[in-house]
C-alpha positions in Angstrom: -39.4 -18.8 12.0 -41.5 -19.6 9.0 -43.6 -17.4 7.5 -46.0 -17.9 4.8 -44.8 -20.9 4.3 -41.2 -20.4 3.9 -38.6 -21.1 6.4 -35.6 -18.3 7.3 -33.1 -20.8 5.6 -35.0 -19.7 1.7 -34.9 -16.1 3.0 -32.2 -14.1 0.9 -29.5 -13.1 3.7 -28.0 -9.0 4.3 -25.9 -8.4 0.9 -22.3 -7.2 2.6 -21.2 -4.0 1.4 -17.6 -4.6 -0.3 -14.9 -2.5 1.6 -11.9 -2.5 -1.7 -11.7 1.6 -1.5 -11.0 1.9 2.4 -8.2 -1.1 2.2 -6.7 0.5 -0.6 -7.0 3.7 1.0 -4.9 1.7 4.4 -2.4 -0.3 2.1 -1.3 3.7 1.2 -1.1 5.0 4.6 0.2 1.8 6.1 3.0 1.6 3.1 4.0 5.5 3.5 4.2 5.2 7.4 6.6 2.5 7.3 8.8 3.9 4.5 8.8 7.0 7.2 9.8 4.6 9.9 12.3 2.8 8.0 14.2 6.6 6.7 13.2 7.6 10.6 15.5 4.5 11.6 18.3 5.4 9.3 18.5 8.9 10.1 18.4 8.6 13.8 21.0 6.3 14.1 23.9 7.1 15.8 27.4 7.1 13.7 28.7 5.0 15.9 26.4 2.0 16.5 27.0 -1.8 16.2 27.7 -3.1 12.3 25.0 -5.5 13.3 22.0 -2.6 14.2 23.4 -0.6 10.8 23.1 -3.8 8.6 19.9 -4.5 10.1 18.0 -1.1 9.5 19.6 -1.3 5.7 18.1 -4.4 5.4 15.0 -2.8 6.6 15.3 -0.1 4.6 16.0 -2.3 1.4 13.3 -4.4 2.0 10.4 -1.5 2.5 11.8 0.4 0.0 12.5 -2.2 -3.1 10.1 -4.7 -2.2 7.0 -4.2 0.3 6.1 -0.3 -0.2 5.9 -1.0 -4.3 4.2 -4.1 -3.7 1.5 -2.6 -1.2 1.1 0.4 -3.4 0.5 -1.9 -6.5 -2.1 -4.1 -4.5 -3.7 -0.7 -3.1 -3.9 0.7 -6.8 -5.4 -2.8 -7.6 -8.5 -2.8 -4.7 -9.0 1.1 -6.2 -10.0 -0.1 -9.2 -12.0 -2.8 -7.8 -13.4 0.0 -5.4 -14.4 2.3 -8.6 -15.9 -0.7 -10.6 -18.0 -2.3 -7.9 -21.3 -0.1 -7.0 -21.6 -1.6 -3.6 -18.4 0.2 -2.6 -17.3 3.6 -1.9 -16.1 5.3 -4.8 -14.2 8.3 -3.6 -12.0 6.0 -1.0 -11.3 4.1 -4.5 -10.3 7.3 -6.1 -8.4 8.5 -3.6 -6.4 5.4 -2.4 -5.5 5.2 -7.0 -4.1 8.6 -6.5 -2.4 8.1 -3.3 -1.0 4.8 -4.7 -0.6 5.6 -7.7 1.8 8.7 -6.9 3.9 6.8 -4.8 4.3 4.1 -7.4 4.9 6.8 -10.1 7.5 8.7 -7.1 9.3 5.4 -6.7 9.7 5.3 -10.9 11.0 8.7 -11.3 13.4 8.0 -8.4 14.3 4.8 -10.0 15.0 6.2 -13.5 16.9 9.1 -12.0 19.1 7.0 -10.3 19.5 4.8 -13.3 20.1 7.8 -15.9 23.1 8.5 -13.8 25.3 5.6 -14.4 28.6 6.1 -16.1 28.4 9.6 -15.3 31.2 9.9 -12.9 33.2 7.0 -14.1 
């Protein structure tokens, strides 16, 4: 509908609110649940069940723990920043999904350099 001469095509459209600080804030929750889901699967499992179900939750295992948990948590730390520098987005979902991340990421570097400090030590 025109009005005042100008047609709805000129008029300036609803500016969408950017939503960085409540997926960072989901990449932490989602990345945490499924590392508790993956240790869930190895704990639970009976001693004596098929080589092929313990190789596979292992390989689940491996693969939350040493490749998609870090990599979600770096990502989430990533949209937190974007969240906190971007003034059409929510800045405490930001902060909080950097902390969240960002202790898991420093978690999984302490456990890392623990485990690495202790080579050679019982050779």
């Amino acid at each position: 509908m025109a009005q005042w001469g100008r047609s709805d095509a000129a008029l300036p459209g609803v500016v969408a609110k950017s939503r960085f600080g409540e997926w960072s804030v989901v990449l932490a929750v989602a990345a945490l649940a499924t590392g508790a889901i993956a240790i869930t699967a190895l704990i639970a499992m009976p001693s004596d069940a098929s080589p092929l179900l313990q190789n596979s939750a292992t390989g689940f295992f491996a693969a939350v723990f040493f490749l998609a948990g870090p990599l979600a948590h770096l990502i989430g730390v990533v949209f937190g920043l974007m969240a906190v520098g971007r003034p059409d987005d929510n800045r405490v979902l930001g902060l909080a999904g950097i902390v969240v991340n960002g202790a898991s990421l420093a978690a999984g570097g302490f456990m890392l350099w623990a485990m690495a400090s202790t080579f050679g030590a019982f050779t």
